[in-house]
C-alpha positions, -999 to 999 in steps of 0.1 A, spaced: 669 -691 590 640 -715 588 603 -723 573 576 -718 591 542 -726 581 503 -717 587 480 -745 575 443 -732 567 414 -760 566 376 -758 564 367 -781 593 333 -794 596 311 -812 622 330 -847 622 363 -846 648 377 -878 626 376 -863 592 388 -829 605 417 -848 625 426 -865 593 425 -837 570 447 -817 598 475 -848 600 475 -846 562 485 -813 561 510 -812 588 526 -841 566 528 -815 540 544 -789 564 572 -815 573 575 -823 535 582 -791 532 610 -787 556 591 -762 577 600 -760 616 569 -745 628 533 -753 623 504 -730 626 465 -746 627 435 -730 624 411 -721 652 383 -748 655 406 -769 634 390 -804 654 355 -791 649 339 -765 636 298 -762 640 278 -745 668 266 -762 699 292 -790 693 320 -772 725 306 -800 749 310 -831 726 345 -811 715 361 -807 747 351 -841 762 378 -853 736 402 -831 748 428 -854 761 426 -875 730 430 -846 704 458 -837 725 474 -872 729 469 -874 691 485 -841 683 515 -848 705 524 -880 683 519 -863 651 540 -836 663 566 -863 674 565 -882 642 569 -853 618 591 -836 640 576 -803 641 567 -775 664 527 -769 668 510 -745 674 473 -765 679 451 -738 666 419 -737 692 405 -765 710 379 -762 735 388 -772 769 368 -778 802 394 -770 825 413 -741 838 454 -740 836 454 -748 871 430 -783 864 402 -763 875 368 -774 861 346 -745 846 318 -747 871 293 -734 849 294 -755 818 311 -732 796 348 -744 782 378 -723 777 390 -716 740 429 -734 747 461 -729 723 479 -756 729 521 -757 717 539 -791 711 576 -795 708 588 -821 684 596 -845 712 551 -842 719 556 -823 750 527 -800 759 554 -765 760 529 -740 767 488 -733 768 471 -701 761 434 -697 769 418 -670 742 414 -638 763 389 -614 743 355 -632 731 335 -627 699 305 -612 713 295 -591 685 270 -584 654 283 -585 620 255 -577 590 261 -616 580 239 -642 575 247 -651 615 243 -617 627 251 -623 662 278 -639 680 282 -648 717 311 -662 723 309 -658 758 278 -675 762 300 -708 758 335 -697 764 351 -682 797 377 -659 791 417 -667 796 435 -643 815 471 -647 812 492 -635 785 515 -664 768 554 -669 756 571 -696 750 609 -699 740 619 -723 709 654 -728 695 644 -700 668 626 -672 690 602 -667 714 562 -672 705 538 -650 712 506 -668 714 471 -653 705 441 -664 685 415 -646 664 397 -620 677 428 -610 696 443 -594 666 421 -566 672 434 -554 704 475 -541 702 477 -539 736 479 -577 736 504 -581 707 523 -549 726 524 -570 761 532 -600 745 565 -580 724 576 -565 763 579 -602 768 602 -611 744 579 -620 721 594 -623 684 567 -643 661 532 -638 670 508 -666 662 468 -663 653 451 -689 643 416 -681 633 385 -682 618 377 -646 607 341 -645 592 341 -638 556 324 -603 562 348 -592 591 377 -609 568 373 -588 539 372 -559 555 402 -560 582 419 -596 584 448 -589 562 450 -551 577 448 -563 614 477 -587 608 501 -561 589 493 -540 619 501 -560 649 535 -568 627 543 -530 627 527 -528 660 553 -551 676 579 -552 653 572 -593 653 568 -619 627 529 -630 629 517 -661 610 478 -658 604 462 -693 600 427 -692 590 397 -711 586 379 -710 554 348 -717 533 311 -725 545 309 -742 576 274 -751 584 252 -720 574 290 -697 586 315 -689 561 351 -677 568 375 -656 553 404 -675 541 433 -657 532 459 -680 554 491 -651 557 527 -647 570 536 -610 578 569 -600 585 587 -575 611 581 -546 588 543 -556 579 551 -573 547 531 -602 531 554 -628 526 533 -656 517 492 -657 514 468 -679 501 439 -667 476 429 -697 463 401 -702 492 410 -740 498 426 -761 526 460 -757 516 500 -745 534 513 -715 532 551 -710 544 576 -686 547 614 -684 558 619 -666 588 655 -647 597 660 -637 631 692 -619 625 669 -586 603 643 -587 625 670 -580 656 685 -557 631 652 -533 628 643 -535 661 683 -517 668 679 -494 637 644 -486 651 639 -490 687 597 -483 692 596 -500 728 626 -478 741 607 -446 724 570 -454 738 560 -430 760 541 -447 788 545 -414 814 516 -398 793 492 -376 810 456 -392 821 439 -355 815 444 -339 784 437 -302 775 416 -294 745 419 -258 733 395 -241 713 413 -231 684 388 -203 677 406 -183 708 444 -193 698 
């Protein structure tokens, strides 16, 4: 068994006060004997237009988050950061960055990178309206696991929660806690943030820690509500208090194997289904 931890902050416009407020929690999660440690998308910087200025810094956020994650000796899951290359070292030829999920090891060793697959290019009846993610952000297109001496990561990040297919995939692959860090607008929060994270748990039959952004950030406010949702889509710990704070939970690996025997959903899914499908009109039996 072992503690495991999602940190929520309200980041603002300023990397060096963000970065700051970020180390002092993560002291916090190692204080608290926690193995793993969840950040918050946009946890460097969060304020429109700011991607460019964000991902030139790259390399020194990450440098910086490997020796924190050395020093403290914790797992890290490094929320979002935006990057301006491709997995492969591949610039982004048209100015746009990727959305990059970055997992240390506590030796600082970059583990595993996932690039945010589904973008935020929606309209929510907020004070924003509209959101276009993809107008700065290219897509990821690889799915990401990465094996830890207490169970294999499943890496997505926000908007992500909304599609199971993802969280499905990422369970085929062994996949036993799920992480999201986020930033959930307070709108789109309220109404499914704590539902979509029960569900992918039941969905997959996985541990997902949901690390959120929260407060007003700029003329944008976010949802809060930091959560850790077990195998059986459980709360186990969540945060109400709508403040940068640590949430943590203990994660067993032994029940979660143990409901996945006494309750086998990816040997019973059915994926022989017919593409046609025959509607009868129940007027005419």
């Amino acid at each position: 068994m072992i503690q495991i931890a999602a940190i929520q902050m309200s980041s603002q416009d300023k990397i060096e006060q963000n970065l700051a407020d970020a180390y002092a929690l993560l002291q916090q999660v190692a204080a608290l004997g926690s193995s793993l440690a969840v950040l918050p998308e946009n946890f460097a910087c969060f304020a429109a237009g700011q991607q460019q200025q964000t991902a030139a810094q790259f390399e020194l956020i990450a440098a910086q988050l490997a020796e924190w994650a050395c020093q403290l000796g914790l797992w890290i899951i490094a929320g979002s950061l935006p990057c301006p290359y491709r997995p492969n070292g591949q610039m982004i030829p048209d100015g746009r960055v990727r959305s990059s999920c970055l997992l240390f090891d506590p030796s600082g060793q970059i583990v595993a990178r996932y690039d945010k697959i589904h973008l935020f290019d929606v309209n929510v009846a907020d004070g924003t309206g509209g959101y276009q993610e993809s107008r700065h952000f290219e897509a990821g297109n690889q799915i990401v696991t990465a094996q830890t001496p207490f169970g294999m990561l499943g890496l997505m990040i926000c908007y992500d929660l909304r599609f199971p297919e993802l969280a499905l995939a990422l369970r085929q692959h062994g996949a036993q806690i799920l992480t999201a860090p986020s930033a959930f607008t307070y709108m789109t929060g309220q109404q499914h943030w704590s539902l979509l994270l029960r569900a992918r748990a039941i969905d997959s039959q996985c541990w997902v820690i949901g690390a959120n952004q929260v407060g007003w950030h700029g003329t944008r406010q976010t949802w809060g509500n930091s959560s850790i949702i077990d195998y059986m889509g459980q709360i186990c710990a969540a945060d109400h208090t709508g403040a940068s704070t640590v949430i943590t939970a203990c994660y067993d690996q032994t029940h979660l194997i143990a409901q996945r025997s006494a309750m086998p959903l990816m040997e019973h899914r059915r994926l022989d289904l017919p593409t046609t499908i025959l509607t009868k009109d129940v007027r005419y039996g």
